[in-house]
One Martini backbone bead per residue (centre of mass of N, CA, C, O) as a GRO file, in nm:
protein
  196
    1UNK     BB    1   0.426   0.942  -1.472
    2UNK     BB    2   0.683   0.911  -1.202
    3UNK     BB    3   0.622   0.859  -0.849
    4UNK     BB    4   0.820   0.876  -0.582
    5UNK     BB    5   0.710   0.689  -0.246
    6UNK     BB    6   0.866   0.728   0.038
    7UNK     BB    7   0.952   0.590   0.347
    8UNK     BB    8   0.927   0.465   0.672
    9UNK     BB    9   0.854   0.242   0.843
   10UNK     BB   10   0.528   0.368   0.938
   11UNK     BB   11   0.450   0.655   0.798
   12UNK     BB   12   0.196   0.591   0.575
   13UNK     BB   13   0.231   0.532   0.276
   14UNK     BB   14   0.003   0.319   0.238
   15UNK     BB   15  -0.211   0.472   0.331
   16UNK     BB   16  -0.190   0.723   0.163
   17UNK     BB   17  -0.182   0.590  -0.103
   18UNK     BB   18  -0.464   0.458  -0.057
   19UNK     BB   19  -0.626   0.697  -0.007
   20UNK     BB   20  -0.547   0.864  -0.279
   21UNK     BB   21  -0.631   0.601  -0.450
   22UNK     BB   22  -0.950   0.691  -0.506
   23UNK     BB   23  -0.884   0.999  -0.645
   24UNK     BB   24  -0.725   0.888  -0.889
   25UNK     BB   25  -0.708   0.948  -1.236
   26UNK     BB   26  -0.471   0.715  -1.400
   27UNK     BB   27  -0.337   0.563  -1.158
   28UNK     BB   28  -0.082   0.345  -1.063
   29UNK     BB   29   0.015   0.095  -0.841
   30UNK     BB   30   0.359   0.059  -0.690
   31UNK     BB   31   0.572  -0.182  -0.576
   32UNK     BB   32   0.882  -0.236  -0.528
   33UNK     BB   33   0.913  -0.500  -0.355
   34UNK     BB   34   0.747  -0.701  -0.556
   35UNK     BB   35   0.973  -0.724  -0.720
   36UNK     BB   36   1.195  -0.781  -0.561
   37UNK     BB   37   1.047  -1.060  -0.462
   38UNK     BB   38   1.049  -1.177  -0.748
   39UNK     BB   39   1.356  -1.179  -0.780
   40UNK     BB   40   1.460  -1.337  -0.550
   41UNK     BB   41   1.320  -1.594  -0.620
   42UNK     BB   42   1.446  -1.678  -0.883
   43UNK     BB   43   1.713  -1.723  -0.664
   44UNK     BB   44   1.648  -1.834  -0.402
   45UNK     BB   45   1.507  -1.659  -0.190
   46UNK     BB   46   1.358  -1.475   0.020
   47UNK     BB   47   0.984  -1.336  -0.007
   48UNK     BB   48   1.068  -1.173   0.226
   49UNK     BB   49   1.128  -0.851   0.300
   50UNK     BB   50   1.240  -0.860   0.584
   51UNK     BB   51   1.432  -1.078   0.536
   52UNK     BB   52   1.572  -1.010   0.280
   53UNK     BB   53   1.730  -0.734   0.425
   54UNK     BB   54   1.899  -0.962   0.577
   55UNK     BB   55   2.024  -1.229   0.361
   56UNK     BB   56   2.094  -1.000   0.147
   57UNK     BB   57   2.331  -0.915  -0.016
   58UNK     BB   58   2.506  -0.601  -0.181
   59UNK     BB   59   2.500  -0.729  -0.460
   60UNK     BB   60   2.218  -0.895  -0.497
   61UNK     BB   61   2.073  -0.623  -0.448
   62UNK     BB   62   2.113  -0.451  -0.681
   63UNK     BB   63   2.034  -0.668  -0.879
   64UNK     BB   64   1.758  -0.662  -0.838
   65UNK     BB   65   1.670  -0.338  -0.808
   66UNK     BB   66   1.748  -0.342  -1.111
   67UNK     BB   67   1.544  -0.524  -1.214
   68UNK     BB   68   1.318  -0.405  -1.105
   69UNK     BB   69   1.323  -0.141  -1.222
   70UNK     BB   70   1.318  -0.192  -1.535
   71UNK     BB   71   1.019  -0.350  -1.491
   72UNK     BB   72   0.883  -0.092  -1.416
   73UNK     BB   73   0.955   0.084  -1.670
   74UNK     BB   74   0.828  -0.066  -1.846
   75UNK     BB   75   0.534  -0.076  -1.738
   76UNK     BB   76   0.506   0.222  -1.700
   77UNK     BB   77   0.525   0.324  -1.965
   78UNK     BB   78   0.260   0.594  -2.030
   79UNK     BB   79   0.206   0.644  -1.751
   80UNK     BB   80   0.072   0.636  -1.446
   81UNK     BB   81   0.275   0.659  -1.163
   82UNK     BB   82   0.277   0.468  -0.787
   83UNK     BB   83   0.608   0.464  -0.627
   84UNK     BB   84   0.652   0.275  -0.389
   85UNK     BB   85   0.930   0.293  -0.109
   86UNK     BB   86   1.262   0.347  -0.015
   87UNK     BB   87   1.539   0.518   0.009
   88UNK     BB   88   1.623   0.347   0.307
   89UNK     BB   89   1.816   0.062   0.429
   90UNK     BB   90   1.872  -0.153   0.734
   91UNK     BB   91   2.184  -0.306   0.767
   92UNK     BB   92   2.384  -0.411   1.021
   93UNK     BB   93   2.385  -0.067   1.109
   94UNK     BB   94   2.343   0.011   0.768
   95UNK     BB   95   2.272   0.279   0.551
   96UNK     BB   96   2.100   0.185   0.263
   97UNK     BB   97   2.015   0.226  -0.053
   98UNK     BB   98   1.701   0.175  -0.188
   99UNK     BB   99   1.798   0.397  -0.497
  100UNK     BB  100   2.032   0.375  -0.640
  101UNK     BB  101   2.148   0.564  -0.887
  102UNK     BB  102   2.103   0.350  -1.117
  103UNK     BB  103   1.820   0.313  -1.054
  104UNK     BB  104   1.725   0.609  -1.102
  105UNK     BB  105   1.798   0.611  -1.407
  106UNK     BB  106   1.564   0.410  -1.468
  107UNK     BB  107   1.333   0.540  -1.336
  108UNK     BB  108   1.292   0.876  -1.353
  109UNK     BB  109   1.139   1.088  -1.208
  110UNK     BB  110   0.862   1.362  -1.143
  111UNK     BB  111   0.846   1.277  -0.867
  112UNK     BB  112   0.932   1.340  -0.499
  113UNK     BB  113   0.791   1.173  -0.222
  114UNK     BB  114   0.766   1.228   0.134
  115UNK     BB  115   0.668   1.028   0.416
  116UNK     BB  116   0.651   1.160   0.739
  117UNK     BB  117   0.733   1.064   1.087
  118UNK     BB  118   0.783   1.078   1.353
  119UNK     BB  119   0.940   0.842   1.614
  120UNK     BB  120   0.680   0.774   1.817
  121UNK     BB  121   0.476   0.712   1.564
  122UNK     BB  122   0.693   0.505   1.422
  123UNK     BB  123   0.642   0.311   1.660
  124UNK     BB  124   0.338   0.273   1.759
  125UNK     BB  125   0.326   0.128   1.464
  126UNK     BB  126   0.477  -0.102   1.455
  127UNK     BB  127   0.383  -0.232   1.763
  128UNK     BB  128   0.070  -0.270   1.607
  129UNK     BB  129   0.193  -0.443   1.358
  130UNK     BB  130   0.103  -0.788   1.284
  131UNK     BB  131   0.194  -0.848   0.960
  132UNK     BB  132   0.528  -0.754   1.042
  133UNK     BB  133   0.841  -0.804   1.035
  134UNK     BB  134   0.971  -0.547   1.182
  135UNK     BB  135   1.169  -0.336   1.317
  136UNK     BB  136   1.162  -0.125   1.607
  137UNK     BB  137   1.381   0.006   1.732
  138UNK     BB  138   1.540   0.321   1.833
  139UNK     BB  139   1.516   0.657   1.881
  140UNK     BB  140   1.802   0.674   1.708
  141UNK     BB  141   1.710   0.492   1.492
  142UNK     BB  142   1.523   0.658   1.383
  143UNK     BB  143   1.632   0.924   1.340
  144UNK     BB  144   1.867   0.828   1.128
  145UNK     BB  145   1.693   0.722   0.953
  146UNK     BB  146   1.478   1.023   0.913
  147UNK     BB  147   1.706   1.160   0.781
  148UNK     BB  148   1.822   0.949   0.544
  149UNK     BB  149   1.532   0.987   0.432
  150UNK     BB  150   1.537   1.295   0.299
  151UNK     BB  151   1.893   1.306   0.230
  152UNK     BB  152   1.794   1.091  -0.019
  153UNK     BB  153   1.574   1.277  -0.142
  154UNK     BB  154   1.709   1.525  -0.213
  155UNK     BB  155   1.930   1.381  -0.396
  156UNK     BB  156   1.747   1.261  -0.597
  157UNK     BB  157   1.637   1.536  -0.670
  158UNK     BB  158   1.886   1.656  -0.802
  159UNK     BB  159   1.956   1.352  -0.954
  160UNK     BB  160   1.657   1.410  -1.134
  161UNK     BB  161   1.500   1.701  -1.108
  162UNK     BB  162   1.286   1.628  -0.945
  163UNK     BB  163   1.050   1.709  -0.713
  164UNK     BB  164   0.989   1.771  -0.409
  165UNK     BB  165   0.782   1.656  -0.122
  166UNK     BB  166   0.707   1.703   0.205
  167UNK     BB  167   0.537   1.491   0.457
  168UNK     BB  168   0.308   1.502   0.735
  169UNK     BB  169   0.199   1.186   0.935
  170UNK     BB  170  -0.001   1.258   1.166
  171UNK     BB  171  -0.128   1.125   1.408
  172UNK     BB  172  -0.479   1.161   1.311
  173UNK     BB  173  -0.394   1.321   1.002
  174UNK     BB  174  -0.427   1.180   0.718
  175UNK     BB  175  -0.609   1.368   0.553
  176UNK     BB  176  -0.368   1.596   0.543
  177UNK     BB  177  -0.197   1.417   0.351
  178UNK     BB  178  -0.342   1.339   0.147
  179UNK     BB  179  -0.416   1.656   0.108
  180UNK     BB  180  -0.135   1.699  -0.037
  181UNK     BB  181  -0.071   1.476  -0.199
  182UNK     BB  182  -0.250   1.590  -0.408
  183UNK     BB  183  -0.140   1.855  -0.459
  184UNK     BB  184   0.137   1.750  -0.587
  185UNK     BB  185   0.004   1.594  -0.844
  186UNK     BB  186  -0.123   1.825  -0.971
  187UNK     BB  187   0.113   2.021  -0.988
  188UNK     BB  188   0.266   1.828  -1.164
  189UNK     BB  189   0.080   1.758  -1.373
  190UNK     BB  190   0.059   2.100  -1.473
  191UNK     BB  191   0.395   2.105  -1.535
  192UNK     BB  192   0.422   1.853  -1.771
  193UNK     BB  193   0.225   2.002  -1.961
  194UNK     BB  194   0.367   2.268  -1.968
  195UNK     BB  195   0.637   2.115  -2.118
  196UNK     BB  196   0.455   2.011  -2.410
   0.00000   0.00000   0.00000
Protein backbone atom coordinates (compact mmCIF):
# COMPACT_ATOMS: atom_id res chain seq x y z
CA UNK A 1 0.00 0.00 0.00
CA UNK A 2 1.34 3.18 -1.06
CA UNK A 3 0.11 6.52 1.38
CA UNK A 4 1.15 9.74 -0.59
CA UNK A 5 1.18 12.89 2.05
CA UNK A 6 1.23 15.91 0.36
CA UNK A 7 1.09 19.57 1.95
CA UNK A 8 2.69 22.64 1.89
CA UNK A 9 5.78 23.85 3.21
CA UNK A 10 5.69 23.93 6.98
CA UNK A 11 2.39 22.63 7.20
CA UNK A 12 3.78 19.70 9.64
CA UNK A 13 3.84 16.96 6.96
CA UNK A 14 7.28 15.71 8.20
CA UNK A 15 6.26 16.46 12.04
CA UNK A 16 2.95 14.62 11.77
CA UNK A 17 4.42 11.68 9.62
CA UNK A 18 7.56 11.39 11.86
CA UNK A 19 5.28 10.92 14.97
CA UNK A 20 2.50 8.50 13.32
CA UNK A 21 5.90 6.33 11.92
CA UNK A 22 6.31 5.65 15.76
CA UNK A 23 2.95 3.94 16.10
CA UNK A 24 2.77 2.09 12.76
CA UNK A 25 3.84 -1.35 12.29
CA UNK A 26 5.35 -2.64 8.65
CA UNK A 27 5.40 0.95 6.77
CA UNK A 28 8.23 2.49 5.68
CA UNK A 29 8.96 6.35 5.16
CA UNK A 30 10.00 8.21 1.65
CA UNK A 31 10.51 11.11 1.03
CA UNK A 32 9.64 12.14 -2.33
CA UNK A 33 12.69 14.85 -2.42
CA UNK A 34 15.26 12.55 -1.59
CA UNK A 35 15.24 10.13 -4.56
CA UNK A 36 14.49 13.69 -6.73
CA UNK A 37 17.64 15.24 -4.87
CA UNK A 38 19.50 11.39 -6.04
CA UNK A 39 18.62 12.18 -9.58
CA UNK A 40 19.22 15.85 -9.87
CA UNK A 41 22.71 15.12 -8.34
CA UNK A 42 23.62 12.76 -11.15
CA UNK A 43 22.75 15.46 -13.66
CA UNK A 44 25.46 17.62 -12.18
CA UNK A 45 22.33 19.99 -10.13
CA UNK A 46 22.22 21.51 -6.99
CA UNK A 47 21.49 18.75 -4.18
CA UNK A 48 19.91 21.32 -2.11
CA UNK A 49 15.98 20.60 -3.04
CA UNK A 50 15.18 24.31 -2.32
CA UNK A 51 18.06 25.56 -4.65
CA UNK A 52 17.10 23.02 -7.05
CA UNK A 53 13.52 23.86 -7.83
CA UNK A 54 15.09 27.62 -8.36
CA UNK A 55 17.54 26.24 -10.95
CA UNK A 56 16.00 23.41 -12.17
CA UNK A 57 14.44 23.96 -16.03
CA UNK A 58 10.72 22.56 -16.29
CA UNK A 59 11.08 19.69 -19.20
CA UNK A 60 14.56 18.53 -16.55
CA UNK A 61 12.32 18.59 -13.59
CA UNK A 62 9.88 16.21 -14.75
CA UNK A 63 12.29 13.65 -15.96
CA UNK A 64 13.66 13.79 -12.29
CA UNK A 65 10.52 13.34 -10.86
CA UNK A 66 9.69 10.46 -13.38
CA UNK A 67 12.72 8.87 -12.33
CA UNK A 68 12.62 9.30 -9.07
CA UNK A 69 8.94 7.79 -8.93
CA UNK A 70 10.03 5.00 -10.87
CA UNK A 71 12.87 4.15 -8.35
CA UNK A 72 10.38 4.97 -5.36
CA UNK A 73 7.86 2.65 -6.99
CA UNK A 74 10.28 -0.29 -7.56
CA UNK A 75 11.18 0.13 -3.63
CA UNK A 76 7.81 0.14 -2.25
CA UNK A 77 6.64 -2.85 -4.49
CA UNK A 78 5.18 -5.30 -2.13
CA UNK A 79 5.38 -2.87 0.80
CA UNK A 80 3.34 -0.46 3.00
CA UNK A 81 5.01 3.21 2.14
CA UNK A 82 4.36 6.80 3.58
CA UNK A 83 5.83 8.58 0.42
CA UNK A 84 6.09 12.02 1.68
CA UNK A 85 6.02 14.78 -0.89
CA UNK A 86 4.17 18.06 -2.35
CA UNK A 87 1.41 18.26 -4.87
CA UNK A 88 2.40 22.05 -5.93
CA UNK A 89 5.70 23.58 -6.29
CA UNK A 90 6.05 27.24 -6.58
CA UNK A 91 8.54 28.31 -9.36
CA UNK A 92 8.76 32.27 -10.75
CA UNK A 93 5.29 32.98 -9.80
CA UNK A 94 3.76 29.83 -11.81
CA UNK A 95 2.26 26.61 -9.68
CA UNK A 96 3.74 23.39 -11.07
CA UNK A 97 2.96 20.12 -9.99
CA UNK A 98 4.62 18.09 -7.46
CA UNK A 99 3.00 15.03 -9.09
CA UNK A 100 2.40 15.43 -12.73
CA UNK A 101 -0.15 13.18 -14.08
CA UNK A 102 2.65 10.82 -15.81
CA UNK A 103 4.37 10.64 -12.21
CA UNK A 104 0.85 9.87 -10.51
CA UNK A 105 0.76 7.00 -12.53
CA UNK A 106 3.95 5.30 -12.06
CA UNK A 107 3.31 5.65 -8.29
CA UNK A 108 -0.26 4.46 -8.12
CA UNK A 109 -1.26 5.75 -4.85
CA UNK A 110 -3.49 3.79 -2.42
CA UNK A 111 -4.82 6.77 -0.39
CA UNK A 112 -3.95 10.15 -0.48
CA UNK A 113 -3.36 12.18 2.84
CA UNK A 114 -3.17 16.51 2.63
CA UNK A 115 -1.69 18.11 6.00
CA UNK A 116 -3.14 21.02 5.63
CA UNK A 117 -2.07 24.15 7.71
CA UNK A 118 -3.70 27.95 7.94
CA UNK A 119 -1.30 30.75 6.47
CA UNK A 120 -0.87 32.38 10.12
CA UNK A 121 0.66 29.22 11.23
CA UNK A 122 2.72 28.19 8.22
CA UNK A 123 4.41 31.65 7.72
CA UNK A 124 4.76 31.40 11.90
CA UNK A 125 6.89 28.11 10.62
CA UNK A 126 8.61 28.90 7.92
CA UNK A 127 10.05 31.81 10.02
CA UNK A 128 10.78 29.31 12.89
CA UNK A 129 12.96 26.95 10.54
CA UNK A 130 16.41 27.93 10.60
CA UNK A 131 17.18 24.41 8.77
CA UNK A 132 16.17 25.22 5.37
CA UNK A 133 16.00 28.24 2.82
CA UNK A 134 12.25 28.04 2.67
CA UNK A 135 10.79 30.72 0.64
CA UNK A 136 8.55 32.65 3.18
CA UNK A 137 5.71 34.20 0.84
CA UNK A 138 2.85 36.78 1.21
CA UNK A 139 -0.88 35.72 2.86
CA UNK A 140 -1.61 35.56 -0.78
CA UNK A 141 0.75 33.75 -1.76
CA UNK A 142 0.47 31.24 0.76
CA UNK A 143 -3.21 31.68 0.47
CA UNK A 144 -3.27 30.56 -3.50
CA UNK A 145 -0.72 28.02 -2.87
CA UNK A 146 -3.05 26.08 -0.26
CA UNK A 147 -5.97 26.07 -2.27
CA UNK A 148 -3.72 24.54 -5.09
CA UNK A 149 -2.37 22.29 -3.08
CA UNK A 150 -5.84 20.74 -1.92
CA UNK A 151 -7.79 21.25 -5.23
CA UNK A 152 -4.65 19.10 -7.00
CA UNK A 153 -5.06 16.56 -4.42
CA UNK A 154 -8.44 16.53 -5.11
CA UNK A 155 -7.80 15.74 -8.62
CA UNK A 156 -5.10 12.97 -8.12
CA UNK A 157 -7.72 11.32 -5.96
CA UNK A 158 -10.33 11.56 -8.76
CA UNK A 159 -7.39 10.16 -11.38
CA UNK A 160 -6.14 7.83 -9.68
CA UNK A 161 -9.17 6.22 -7.55
CA UNK A 162 -7.05 6.67 -4.27
CA UNK A 163 -9.53 7.74 -1.26
CA UNK A 164 -8.39 11.53 0.04
CA UNK A 165 -8.10 13.13 3.20
CA UNK A 166 -7.77 16.29 4.43
CA UNK A 167 -5.95 16.95 7.57
CA UNK A 168 -5.58 20.26 9.50
CA UNK A 169 -2.27 20.25 11.34
CA UNK A 170 -3.35 23.70 13.72
CA UNK A 171 -0.69 24.88 15.65
CA UNK A 172 0.17 23.37 19.63
CA UNK A 173 -2.40 20.44 18.14
CA UNK A 174 0.11 17.95 16.48
CA UNK A 175 -1.71 14.82 18.32
CA UNK A 176 -4.94 15.50 17.14
CA UNK A 177 -3.34 15.35 13.45
CA UNK A 178 -1.43 12.19 13.91
CA UNK A 179 -4.50 10.27 15.30
CA UNK A 180 -6.53 11.36 12.71
CA UNK A 181 -3.69 10.82 10.57
CA UNK A 182 -3.56 7.02 11.98
CA UNK A 183 -7.40 6.54 11.70
CA UNK A 184 -7.12 7.23 7.83
CA UNK A 185 -4.53 4.37 7.32
CA UNK A 186 -6.32 1.92 9.55
CA UNK A 187 -9.39 2.70 7.50
CA UNK A 188 -7.51 2.36 3.95
CA UNK A 189 -5.59 -0.62 5.44
CA UNK A 190 -9.33 -2.43 6.48
CA UNK A 191 -10.45 -1.38 2.95
CA UNK A 192 -8.18 -2.94 0.91
CA UNK A 193 -8.13 -6.02 3.04
CA UNK A 194 -11.62 -6.45 2.20
CA UNK A 195 -10.81 -5.74 -1.96
CA UNK A 196 -8.48 -8.82 -1.69
Amino acid sequence: MLVMVVGMSASGKNAVVSRAMSKLDGFTHIVYGDYVVKYAKKLGLPEDRDELRRVADLKTFKKIQQRAARAIRLHSFGKNVILNTHAVVYKDGNILPGIPYQTLKILKPELIIVIDANERDIMLRRKRDRTRRRDKGDMATLSMMREATICTARTMSLLSGAPLRIIKNREGQIDAAVKEFLDAINIATNLNNKRL
